[in-house]
N, C-alpha and C positions, 0 to 999 in steps of 0.2 A: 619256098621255105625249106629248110633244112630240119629235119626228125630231130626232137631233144631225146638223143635216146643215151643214156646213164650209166654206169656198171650196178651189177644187182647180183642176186645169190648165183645167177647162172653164170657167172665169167667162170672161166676156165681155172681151173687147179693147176699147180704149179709146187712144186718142192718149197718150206720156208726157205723165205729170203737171207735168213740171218746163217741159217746153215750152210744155204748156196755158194753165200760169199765167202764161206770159211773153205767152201771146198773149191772156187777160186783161187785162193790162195796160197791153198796146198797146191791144184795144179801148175802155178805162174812156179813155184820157186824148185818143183820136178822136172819143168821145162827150163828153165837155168841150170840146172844141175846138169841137166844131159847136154844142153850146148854145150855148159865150160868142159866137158867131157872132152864131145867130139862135135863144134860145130855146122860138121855139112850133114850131121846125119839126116835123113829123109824124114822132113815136114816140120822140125821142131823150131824152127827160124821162125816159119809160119803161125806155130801154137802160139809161140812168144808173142808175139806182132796182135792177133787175137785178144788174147788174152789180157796182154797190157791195155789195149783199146777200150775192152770193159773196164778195165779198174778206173781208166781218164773216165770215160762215158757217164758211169754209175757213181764211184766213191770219189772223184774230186780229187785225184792224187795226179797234180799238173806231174811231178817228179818221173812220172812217165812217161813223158819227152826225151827225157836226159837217157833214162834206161834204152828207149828206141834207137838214140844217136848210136849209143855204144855197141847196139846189137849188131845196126845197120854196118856201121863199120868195119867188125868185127866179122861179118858172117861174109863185105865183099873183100876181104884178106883173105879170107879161107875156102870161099866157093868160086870157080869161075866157069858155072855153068848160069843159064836163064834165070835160077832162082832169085841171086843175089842183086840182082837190078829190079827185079819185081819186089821184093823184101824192101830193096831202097825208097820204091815209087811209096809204096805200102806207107814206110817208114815216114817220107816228107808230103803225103798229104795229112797224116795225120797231123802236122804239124802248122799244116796249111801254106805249104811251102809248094804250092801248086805247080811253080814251073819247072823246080827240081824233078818232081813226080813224071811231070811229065817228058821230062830227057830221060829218065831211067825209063820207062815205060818204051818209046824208042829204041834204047840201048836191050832191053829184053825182046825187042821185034825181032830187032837185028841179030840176038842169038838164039833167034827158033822159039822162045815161049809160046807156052799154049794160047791160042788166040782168043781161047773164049776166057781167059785171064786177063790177058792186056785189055780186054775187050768190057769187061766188067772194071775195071779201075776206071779205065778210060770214064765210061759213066758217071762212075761215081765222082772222076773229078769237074765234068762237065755240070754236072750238079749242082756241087759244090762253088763253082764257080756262075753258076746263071749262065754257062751260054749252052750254044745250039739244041735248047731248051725242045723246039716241037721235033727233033729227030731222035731226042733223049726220049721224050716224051710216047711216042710211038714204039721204040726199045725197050721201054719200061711196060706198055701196053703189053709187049709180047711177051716178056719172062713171064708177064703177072700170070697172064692168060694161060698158058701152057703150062704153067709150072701150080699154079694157086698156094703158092708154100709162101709161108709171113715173111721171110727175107728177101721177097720179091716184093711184093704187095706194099709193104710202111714203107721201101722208098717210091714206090707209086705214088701213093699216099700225099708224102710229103712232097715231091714235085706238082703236084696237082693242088696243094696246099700254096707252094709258092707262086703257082701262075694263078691263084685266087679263086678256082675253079672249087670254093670252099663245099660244095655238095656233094661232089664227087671224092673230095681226099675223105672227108666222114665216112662214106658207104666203105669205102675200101680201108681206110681205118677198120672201122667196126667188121670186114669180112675176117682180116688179119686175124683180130680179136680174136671171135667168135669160133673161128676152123682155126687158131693153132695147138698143135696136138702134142704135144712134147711136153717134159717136166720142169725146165726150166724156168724160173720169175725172168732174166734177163730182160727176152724177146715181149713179156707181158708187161713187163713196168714201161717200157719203152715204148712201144703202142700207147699206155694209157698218159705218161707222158705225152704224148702228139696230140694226144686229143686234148689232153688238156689247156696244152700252148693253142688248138682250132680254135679252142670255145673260149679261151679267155685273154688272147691276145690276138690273133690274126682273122678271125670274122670283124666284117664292119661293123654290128651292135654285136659286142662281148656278151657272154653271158659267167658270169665268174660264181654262180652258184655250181653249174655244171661242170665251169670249168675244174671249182674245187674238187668234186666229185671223184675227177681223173685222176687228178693228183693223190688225193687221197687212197685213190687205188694203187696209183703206181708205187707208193710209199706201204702200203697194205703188202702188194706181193715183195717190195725189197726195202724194208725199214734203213737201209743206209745209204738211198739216192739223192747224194746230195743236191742237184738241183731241181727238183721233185720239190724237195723241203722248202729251198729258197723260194721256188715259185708259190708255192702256197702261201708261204709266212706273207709275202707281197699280198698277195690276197686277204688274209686274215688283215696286217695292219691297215688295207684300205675298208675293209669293214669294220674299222673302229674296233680291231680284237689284239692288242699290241701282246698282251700276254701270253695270249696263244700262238700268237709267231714267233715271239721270243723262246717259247718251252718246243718251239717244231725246229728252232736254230742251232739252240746248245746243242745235242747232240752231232752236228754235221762242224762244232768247230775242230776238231781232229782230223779233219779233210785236209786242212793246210789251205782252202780254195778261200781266197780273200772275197769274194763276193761273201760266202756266207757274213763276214765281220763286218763288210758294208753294211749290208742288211741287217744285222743284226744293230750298229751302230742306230741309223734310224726308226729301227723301232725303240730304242734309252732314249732315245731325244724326245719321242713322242711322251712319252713315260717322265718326263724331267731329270734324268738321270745324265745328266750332261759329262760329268769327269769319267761316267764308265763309256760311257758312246765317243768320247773324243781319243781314250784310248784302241777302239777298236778301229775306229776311221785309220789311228799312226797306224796300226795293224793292216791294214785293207791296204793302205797308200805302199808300205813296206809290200806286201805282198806281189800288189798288183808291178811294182817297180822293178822285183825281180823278176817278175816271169816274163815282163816287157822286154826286159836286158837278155835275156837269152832267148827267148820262143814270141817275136813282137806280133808274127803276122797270126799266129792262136789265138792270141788273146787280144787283139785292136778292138775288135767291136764290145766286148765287158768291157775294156777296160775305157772305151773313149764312152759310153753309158754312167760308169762310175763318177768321171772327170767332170763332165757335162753337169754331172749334179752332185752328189756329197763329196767328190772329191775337190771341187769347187777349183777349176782350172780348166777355165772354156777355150783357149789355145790349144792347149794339149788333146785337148778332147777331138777340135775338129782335126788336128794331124792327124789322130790314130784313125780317126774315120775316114779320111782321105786316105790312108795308108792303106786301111781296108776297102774300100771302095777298089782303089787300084789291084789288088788280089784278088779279087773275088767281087765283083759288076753285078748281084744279085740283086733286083729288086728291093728287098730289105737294107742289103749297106746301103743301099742309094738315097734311101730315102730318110734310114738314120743320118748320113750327111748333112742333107737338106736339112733336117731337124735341127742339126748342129748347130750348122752355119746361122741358122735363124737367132735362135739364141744367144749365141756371141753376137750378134749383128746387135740385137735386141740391149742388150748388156753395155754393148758399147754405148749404145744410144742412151743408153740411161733407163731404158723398159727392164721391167721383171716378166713380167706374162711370159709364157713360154710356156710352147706345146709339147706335144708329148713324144717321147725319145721311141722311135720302134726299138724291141727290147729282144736283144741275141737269145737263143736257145740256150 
């Protein structure tokens, strides 16, 4: 059995969240400023790259894809040393553009970058992608161990979350937790986000009191993580609490992230509020269509979730998930696949039943 163990007064202090992100903001656009200055100066490619990564991660702003293209580009016209192929990898995994990542990664072997750089991407995209999982797995064992710092640890965590070894990503979840020492909400909301996806999606019996719990935490240390919010409001409306996901939704529609409007969508529907929820579906569908059209392999697994069900377009669905499966072999897309396929199979035949879609971070 696995400890139900909770956040409570002793979770770590951390800076408010609502200031954090204001002082985000200020940093992202002092770090543009000195690019358009001078962009080889020493490490500001890299802030940017950071930096933008939190504002996708946390506030739901896809539009920072498009900022990364330009960086990416921009910085290998003007750098032709190791950085700007590392910056590149940087740039197209974030995007989920894994094989690009992985030729610049290459192209920075080949010009001398630091190894323990390439070497840590590398990881991170094997990861990302589900493969050579027990050599990763062991590589992660060691940073964790030798280092015991939370930016080691929560991708421990979460690989040991995706090979199901659900006892062990909790302990190291909650080490993360518990020992990290810095001021930051980021690295806090984040942790408590994982555990919240442990306990109420990825254990075999959920437990969605606990899993609220986390959420609520992670929204506690940064009131504007947008899908923190989402995940809960999903929780709230399956506990018969539609109001309460709807009043946890508003606030994250400024995100621009069409999930929120999905979601939000289905919770008016439950409510009988049909002309306001069909408006936000055009919303969701408009959304999800543009970031399909420029960023598809980002967003295949939301958006074939979407399709599969309020978007109501079981074709569509199972290509994004084939699309994603093909990019990324993880356990999860695989199985969301399957899920797919069943469905439309089901649909076709004239069946409604239909089980339940694994559901993207």
């Amino acid at each position: 059995m696995i400890a139900f163990v909770g956040p409570d007064d002793s979770s770590p202090s951390a800076t408010d969240g609502e200031i954090a992100a204001i002082n985000l903001a200020s940093a992202r656009r002092s770090a543009w400023a000195r690019f358009a200055q001078d962009p080889c100066l020493p490490g500001v490619a890299e802030e940017i790259v950071d930096s933008e990564r939190l504002v996708l991660q946390f506030l739901g702003d896809a539009d920072v894809l498009d900022r990364l293209d330009t960086l990416a580009l921009q910085f290998a016209f003007a750098d032709d040393s190791s950085r700007a192929p590392l910056v590149q990898a940087a740039v197209a995994s974030t995007a989920h553009r894994f094989d690009d990542a992985r030729r610049h990664l290459a192209q920075a072997a080949q010009m001398g970058a630091p190894r323990d750089a390439i070497e840590r991407q590398a990881l991170a995209l094997d990861q990302a992608r589900g493969t050579n999982l027990e050599a990763l797995l062991a590589a992660r064992r060691g940073f964790a161990a030798s280092s015991g710092r939370h930016e080691d640890l929560v991708p421990l965590g979460a690989l040991l979350a995706d090979l199901e070894r659900f006892a062990e990503a909790n302990a190291v979840y909650h080490q993360a937790f518990s020992s990290y020492d810095d001021v930051s909400p980021f690295p806090l909301a984040w942790t408590c986000f994982q555990l919240g996806m442990l306990w109420g999606e990825l254990v075999p019996i959920p437990n969605q009191n606990l899993a609220a719990l986390w959420y609520q935490r992670a929204i506690a240390y940064l009131p504007g993580y947008v899908k923190a919010r989402v995940h809960l409001a999903e929780i709230y409306a399956s506990q018969d609490r539609p109001s309460d996901a709807e009043t946890l939704l508003l606030p994250a529609l400024s995100s621009r992230d069409p999930e929120v409007r999905w979601r939000l969508a289905d919770v008016l529907i439950v409510q009988g509020r049909f002309e306001e929820a069909e408006k936000q579906l055009d919303a969701a569908r408009f959304g999800f269509d543009q970031l399909l059209g420029k960023h598809l392999l980002a967003f295949a697994d939301h958006a074939a979730e979407f399709y599969v069900g309020s978007g109501n377009d079981r074709a569509r669905a199972l290509g994004l998930a084939r699309s994603n499966v093909a990019n990324r072999p993880t356990r999860r897309a695989i199985r969301q696949a399957h899920e797919i396929a069943a469905i439309a199979d089901a649909a076709a035949s004239g069946l409604h039943e239909t089980s339940s879609v694994p559901r993207p971070a």
